[in-house]
C-alpha positions as CSV (number, residue, x, y, z in Angstrom):
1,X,0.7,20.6,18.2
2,X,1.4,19.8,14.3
3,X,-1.6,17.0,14.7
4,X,-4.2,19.7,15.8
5,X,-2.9,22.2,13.4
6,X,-3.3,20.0,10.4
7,X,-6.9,18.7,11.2
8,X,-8.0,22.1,11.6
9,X,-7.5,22.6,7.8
10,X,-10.7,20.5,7.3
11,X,-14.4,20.9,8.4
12,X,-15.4,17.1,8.3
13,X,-12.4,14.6,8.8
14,X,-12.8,12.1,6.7
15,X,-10.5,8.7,5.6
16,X,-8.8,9.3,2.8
17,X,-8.7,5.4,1.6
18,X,-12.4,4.1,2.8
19,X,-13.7,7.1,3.0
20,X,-15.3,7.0,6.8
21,X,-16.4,10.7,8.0
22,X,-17.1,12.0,10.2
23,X,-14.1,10.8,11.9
24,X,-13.4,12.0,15.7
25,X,-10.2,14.2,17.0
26,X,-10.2,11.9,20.1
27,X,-11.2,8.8,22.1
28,X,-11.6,8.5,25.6
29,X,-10.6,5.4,26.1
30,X,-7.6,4.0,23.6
31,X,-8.6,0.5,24.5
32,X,-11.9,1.0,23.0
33,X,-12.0,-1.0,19.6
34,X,-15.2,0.9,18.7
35,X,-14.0,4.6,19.5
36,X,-10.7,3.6,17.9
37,X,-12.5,2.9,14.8
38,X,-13.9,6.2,14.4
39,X,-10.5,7.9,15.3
40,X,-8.7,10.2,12.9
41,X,-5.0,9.7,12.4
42,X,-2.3,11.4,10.0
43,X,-0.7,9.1,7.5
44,X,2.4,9.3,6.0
45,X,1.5,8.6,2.4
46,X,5.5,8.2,1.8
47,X,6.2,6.3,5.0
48,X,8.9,7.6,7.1
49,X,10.7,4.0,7.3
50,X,11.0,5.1,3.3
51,X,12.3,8.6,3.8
52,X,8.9,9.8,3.9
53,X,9.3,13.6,5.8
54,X,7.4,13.6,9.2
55,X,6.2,16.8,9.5
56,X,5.7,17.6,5.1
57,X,1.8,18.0,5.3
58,X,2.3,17.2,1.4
59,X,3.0,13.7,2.5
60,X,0.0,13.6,5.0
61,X,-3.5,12.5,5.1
62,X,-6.3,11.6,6.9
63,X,-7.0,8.3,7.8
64,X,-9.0,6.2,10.3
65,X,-7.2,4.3,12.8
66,X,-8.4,0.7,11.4
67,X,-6.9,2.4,7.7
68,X,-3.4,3.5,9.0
69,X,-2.6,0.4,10.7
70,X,-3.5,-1.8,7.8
71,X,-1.6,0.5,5.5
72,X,1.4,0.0,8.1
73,X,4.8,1.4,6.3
74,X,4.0,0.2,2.8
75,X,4.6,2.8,0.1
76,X,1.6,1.9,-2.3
77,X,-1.6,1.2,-0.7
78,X,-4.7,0.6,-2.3
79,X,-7.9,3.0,-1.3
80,X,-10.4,0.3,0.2
């Protein structure tokens, strides 16, 4: 899976725009608002709604789940 591949590149996952760490692979319970906030997720820095390229790892980070979904699809995002 591309997902596991690319976190496997780092030691500690960390959020790339707040800087959270260590951040988890997985939650046990999506519903959770508190595992959700530790969970790691891969951002498209050039969102795909954009023409951002889905599986470019140069157009990937980490970020925390609470990051990602404030970031949404916009193109220029400020690092909290």
């Amino acid at each position: 899976m591309f997902r596991d591949e690319f976190l496997d590149q780092f030691t500690v996952l960390t959020c790339h725009y707040c800087g959270k760490s260590p951040l988890v692979r997985e939650v046990e319970n999506m519903a959770d608002k508190e595992q959700l906030y530790w969970l790691a997720t891969l951002d498209h820095v050039n969102p795909r709604d954009n023409g951002g390229e889905e599986y470019d790892s140069d157009n990937l980070v980490i970020s925390c789940f609470p990051c990602n979904n404030k970031k949404g699809n916009k193109l220029d995002w400020e690092k909290s």
